[in-house]
C-alpha positions as CSV (number, residue, x, y, z in Angstrom):
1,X,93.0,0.8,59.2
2,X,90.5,3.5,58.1
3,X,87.9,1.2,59.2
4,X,88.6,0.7,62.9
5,X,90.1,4.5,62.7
6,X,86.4,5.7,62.0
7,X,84.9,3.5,64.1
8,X,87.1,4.8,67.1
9,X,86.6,8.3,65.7
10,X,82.4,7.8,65.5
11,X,82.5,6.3,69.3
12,X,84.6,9.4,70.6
13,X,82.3,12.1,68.7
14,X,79.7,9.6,70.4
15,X,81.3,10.0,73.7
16,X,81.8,13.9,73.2
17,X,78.1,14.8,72.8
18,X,76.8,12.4,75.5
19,X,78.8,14.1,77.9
20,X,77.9,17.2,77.0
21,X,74.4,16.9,76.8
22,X,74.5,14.8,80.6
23,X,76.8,17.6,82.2
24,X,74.3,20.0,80.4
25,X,71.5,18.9,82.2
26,X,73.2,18.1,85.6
27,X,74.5,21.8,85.3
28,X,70.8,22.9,84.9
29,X,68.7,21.0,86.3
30,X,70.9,19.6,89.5
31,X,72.7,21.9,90.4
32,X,71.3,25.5,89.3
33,X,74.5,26.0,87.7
34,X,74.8,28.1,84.3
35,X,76.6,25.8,81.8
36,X,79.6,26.6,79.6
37,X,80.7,23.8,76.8
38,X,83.9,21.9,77.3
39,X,85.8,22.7,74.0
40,X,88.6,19.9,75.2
41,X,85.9,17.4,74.9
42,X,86.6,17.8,71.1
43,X,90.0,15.7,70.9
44,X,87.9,12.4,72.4
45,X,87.3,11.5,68.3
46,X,90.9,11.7,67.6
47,X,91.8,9.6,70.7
48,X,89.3,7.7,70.2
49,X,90.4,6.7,66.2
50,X,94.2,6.5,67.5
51,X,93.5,4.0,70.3
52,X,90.8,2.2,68.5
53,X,92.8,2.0,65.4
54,X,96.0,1.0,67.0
55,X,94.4,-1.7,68.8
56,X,92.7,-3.0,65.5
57,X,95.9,-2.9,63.5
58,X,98.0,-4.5,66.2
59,X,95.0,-7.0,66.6
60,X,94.6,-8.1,63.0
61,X,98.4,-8.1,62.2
62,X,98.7,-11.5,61.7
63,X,95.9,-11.7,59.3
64,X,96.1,-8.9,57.3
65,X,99.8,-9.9,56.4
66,X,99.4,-13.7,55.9
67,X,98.0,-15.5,52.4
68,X,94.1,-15.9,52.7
69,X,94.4,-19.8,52.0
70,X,96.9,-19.8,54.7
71,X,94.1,-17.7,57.6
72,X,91.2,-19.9,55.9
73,X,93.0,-23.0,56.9
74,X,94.5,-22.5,60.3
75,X,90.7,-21.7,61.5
C-alpha cells in the first residue's frame, strides 16, 4: 500500500508543478497575462496516492492474500 500510495502521491506533486510551470509561461508569454499560483493544484498528490493506491490494492488483492507457493505456481 505505501508503495503504490507514494508512487500516486510523486505523480500528482509531478502533475502539480508541470501545470504550474506550463500555465506560468502561457500566462506570460502567450497571453501577456500577470500570473497568480493555483493553491487547489495542491490536493493532485493526495488524489493522486488515493486513486493510485486504491487501484494497486484492489489490483494485487489476490496476491497479496494468497500463499507465495500457491501465486508461484498458478503463473
Amino acid at each position: 500500500r505505501t508503495e503504490f500510495g507514494l508512487l500516486g502521491a510523486s505523480s500528482g506533486l509531478l502533475a502539480a508543478l508541470g501545470c504550474e510551470l506550463v500555465s506560468a509561461l502561457l500566462y506570460q508569454f502567450v497571453f501577456d497575462l500577470r500570473w497568480q499560483p493555483h493553491p487547489w493544484l495542491l490536493l493532485l498528490p493526495l488524489v493522486g496516492a488515493l486513486l493510485v493506491g486504491g487501484a494497486g490494492v484492489l489490483g494485487t488483492r489476490r496476491a497479496l492474500n494468497a500463499s507465495p507457493l500457491n501465486v508461484l505456481r498458478e503463473s
